[in-house]
Backbone as CSV, one residue per row, in Angstrom:
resi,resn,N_x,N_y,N_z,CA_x,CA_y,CA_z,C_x,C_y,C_z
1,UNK,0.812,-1.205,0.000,0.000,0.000,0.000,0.852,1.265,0.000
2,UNK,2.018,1.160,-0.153,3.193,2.544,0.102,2.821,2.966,-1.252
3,UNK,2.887,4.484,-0.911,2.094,5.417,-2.484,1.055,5.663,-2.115
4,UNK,-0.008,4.842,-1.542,-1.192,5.281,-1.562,-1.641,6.288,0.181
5,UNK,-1.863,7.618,-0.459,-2.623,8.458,0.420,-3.942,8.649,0.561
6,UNK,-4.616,8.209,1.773,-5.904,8.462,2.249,-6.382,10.043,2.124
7,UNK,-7.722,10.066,1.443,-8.262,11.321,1.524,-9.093,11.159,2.398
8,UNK,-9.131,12.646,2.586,-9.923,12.913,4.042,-11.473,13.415,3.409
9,UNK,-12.478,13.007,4.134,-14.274,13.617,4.019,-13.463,15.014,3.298
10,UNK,-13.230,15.730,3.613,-13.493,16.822,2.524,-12.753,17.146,1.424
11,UNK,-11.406,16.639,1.307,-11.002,16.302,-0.316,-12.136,15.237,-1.072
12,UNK,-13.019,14.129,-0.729,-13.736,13.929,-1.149,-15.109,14.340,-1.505
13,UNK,-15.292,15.243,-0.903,-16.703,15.783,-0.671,-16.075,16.937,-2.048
14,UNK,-14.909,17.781,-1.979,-14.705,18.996,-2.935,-14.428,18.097,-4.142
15,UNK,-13.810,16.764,-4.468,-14.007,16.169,-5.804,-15.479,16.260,-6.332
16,UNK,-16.143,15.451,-5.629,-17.675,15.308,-6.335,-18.286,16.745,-6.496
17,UNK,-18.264,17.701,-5.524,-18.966,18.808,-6.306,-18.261,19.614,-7.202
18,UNK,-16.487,19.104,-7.107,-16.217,20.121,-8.300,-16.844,19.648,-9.690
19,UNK,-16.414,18.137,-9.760,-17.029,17.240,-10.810,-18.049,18.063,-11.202
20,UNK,-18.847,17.836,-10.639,-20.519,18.375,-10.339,-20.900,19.780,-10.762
21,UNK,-19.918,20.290,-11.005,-20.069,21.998,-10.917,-19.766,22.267,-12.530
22,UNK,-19.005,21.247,-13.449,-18.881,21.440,-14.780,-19.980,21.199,-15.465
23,UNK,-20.420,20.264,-15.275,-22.101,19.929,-16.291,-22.651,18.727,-15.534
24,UNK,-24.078,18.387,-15.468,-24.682,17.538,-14.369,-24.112,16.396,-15.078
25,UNK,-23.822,15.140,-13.421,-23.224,13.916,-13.892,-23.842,12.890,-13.426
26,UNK,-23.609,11.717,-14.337,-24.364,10.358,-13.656,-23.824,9.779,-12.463
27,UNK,-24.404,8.864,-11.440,-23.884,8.268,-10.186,-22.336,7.666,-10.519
28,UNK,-22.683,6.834,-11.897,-21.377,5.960,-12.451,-20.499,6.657,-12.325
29,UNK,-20.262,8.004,-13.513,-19.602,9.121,-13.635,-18.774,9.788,-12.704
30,UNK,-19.569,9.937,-11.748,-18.912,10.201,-9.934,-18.025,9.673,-9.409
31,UNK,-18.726,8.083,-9.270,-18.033,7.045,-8.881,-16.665,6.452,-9.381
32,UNK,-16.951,6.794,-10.235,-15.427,6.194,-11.359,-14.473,7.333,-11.316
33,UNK,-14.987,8.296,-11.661,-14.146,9.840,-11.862,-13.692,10.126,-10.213
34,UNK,-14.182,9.474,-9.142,-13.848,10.212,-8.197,-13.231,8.585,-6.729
35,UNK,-12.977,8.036,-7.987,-12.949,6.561,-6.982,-13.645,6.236,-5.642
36,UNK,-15.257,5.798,-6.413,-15.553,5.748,-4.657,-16.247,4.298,-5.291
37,UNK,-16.702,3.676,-3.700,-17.370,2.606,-4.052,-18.831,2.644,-4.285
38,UNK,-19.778,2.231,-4.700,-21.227,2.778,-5.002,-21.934,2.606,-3.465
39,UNK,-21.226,2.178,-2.498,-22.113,2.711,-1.208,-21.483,3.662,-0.499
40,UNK,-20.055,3.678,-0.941,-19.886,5.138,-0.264,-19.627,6.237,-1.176
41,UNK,-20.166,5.973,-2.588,-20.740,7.100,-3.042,-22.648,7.902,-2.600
42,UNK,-23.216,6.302,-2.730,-24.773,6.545,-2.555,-24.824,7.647,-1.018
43,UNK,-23.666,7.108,0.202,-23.486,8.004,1.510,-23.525,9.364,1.304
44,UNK,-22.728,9.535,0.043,-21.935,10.655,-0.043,-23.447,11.840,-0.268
45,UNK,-23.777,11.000,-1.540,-24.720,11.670,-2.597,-25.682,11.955,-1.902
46,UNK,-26.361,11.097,-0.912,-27.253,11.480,0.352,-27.407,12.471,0.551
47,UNK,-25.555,12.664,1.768,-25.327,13.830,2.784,-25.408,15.073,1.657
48,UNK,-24.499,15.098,0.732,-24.732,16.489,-0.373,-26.051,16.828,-0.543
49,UNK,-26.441,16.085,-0.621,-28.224,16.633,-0.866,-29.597,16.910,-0.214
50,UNK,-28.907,16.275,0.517,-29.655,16.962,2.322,-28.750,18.325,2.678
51,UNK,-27.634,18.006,2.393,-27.053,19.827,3.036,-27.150,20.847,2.093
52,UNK,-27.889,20.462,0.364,-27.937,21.898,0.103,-26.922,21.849,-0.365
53,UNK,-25.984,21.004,-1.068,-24.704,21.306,-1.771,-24.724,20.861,-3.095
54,UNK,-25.377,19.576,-3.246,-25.819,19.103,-4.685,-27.224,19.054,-4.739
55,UNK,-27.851,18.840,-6.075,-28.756,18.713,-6.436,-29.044,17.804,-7.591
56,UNK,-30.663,17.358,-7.769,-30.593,16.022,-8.272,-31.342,16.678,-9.509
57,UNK,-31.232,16.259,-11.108,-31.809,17.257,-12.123,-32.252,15.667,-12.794
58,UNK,-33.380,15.778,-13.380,-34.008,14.694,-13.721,-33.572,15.489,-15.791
59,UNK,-33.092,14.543,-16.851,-32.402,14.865,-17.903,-32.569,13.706,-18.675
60,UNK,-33.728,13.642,-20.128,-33.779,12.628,-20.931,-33.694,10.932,-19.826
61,UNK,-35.057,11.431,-18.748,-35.118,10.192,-17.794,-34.138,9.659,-17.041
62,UNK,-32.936,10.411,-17.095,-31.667,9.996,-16.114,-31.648,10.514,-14.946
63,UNK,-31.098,10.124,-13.805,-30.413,10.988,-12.646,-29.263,11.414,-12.779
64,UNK,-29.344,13.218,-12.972,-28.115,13.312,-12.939,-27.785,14.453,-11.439
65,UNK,-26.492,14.549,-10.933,-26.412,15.557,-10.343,-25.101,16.457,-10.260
66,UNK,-26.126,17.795,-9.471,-25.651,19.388,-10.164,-25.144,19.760,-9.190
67,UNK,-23.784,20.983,-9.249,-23.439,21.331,-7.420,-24.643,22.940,-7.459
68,UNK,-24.936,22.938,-6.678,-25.273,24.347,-6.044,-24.591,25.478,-5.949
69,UNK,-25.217,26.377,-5.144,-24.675,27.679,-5.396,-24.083,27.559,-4.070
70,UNK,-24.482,26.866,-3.098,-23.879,26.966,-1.928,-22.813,25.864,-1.961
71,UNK,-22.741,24.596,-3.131,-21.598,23.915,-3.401,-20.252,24.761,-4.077
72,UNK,-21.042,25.379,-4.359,-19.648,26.034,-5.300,-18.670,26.882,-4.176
73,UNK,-19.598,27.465,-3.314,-18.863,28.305,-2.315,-17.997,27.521,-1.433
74,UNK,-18.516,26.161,-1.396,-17.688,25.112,-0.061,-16.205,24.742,-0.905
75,UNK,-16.649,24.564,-2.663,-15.215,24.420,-3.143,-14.337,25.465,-3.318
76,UNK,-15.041,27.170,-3.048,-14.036,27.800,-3.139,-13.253,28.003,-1.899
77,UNK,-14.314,27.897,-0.669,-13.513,27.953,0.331,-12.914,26.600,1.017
78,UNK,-12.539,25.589,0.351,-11.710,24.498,0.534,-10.587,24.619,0.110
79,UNK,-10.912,24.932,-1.601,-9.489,25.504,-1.936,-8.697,26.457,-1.721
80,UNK,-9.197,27.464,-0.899,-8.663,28.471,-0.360,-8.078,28.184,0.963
81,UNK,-8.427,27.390,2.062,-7.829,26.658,2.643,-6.855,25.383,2.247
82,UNK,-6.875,24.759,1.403,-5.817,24.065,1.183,-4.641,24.881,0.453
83,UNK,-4.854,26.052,0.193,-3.825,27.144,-0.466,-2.525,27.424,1.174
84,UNK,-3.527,27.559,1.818,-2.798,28.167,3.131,-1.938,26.794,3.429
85,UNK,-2.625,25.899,3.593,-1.780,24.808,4.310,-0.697,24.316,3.450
């Protein structure tokens, strides 16, 4: 396992809504693009959407999802904190 670094809840949480913030994406899409497993993506996709950070856009019968306006602000101020550190 040497090489491999654990991300922490909020480098994961700022992947999926940055993802999220270019054009709405499928669960797969997420999951693959953001290496998670499909139950701790489904966790993920939950908590985002109960807090008001993503949103779910129904598109030619798909689920897709969108970041918010209040997602966008959590990735700017993540990355603005990981600037400092």
């Amino acid at each position: 396992m040497a090489g491999f670094a654990r991300r922490s809840r909020f480098e994961i949480i700022a992947s999926i809504l940055l993802l999220c913030s270019e054009e709405p994406t499928q669960k797969t899409h997420i999951m693959y693009r953001c290496n998670l497993s499909s139950e701790q993506l489904q966790k993920y996709l939950e908590h985002l959407t109960r807090m008001g950070l993503l949103e779910v856009v129904l598109e030619r019968e798909k689920e897709l999802y969108r970041t918010t306006e209040a997602g966008r602000e959590f990735v700017t101020g993540f990355q603005k904190l990981e600037g400092l550190v």
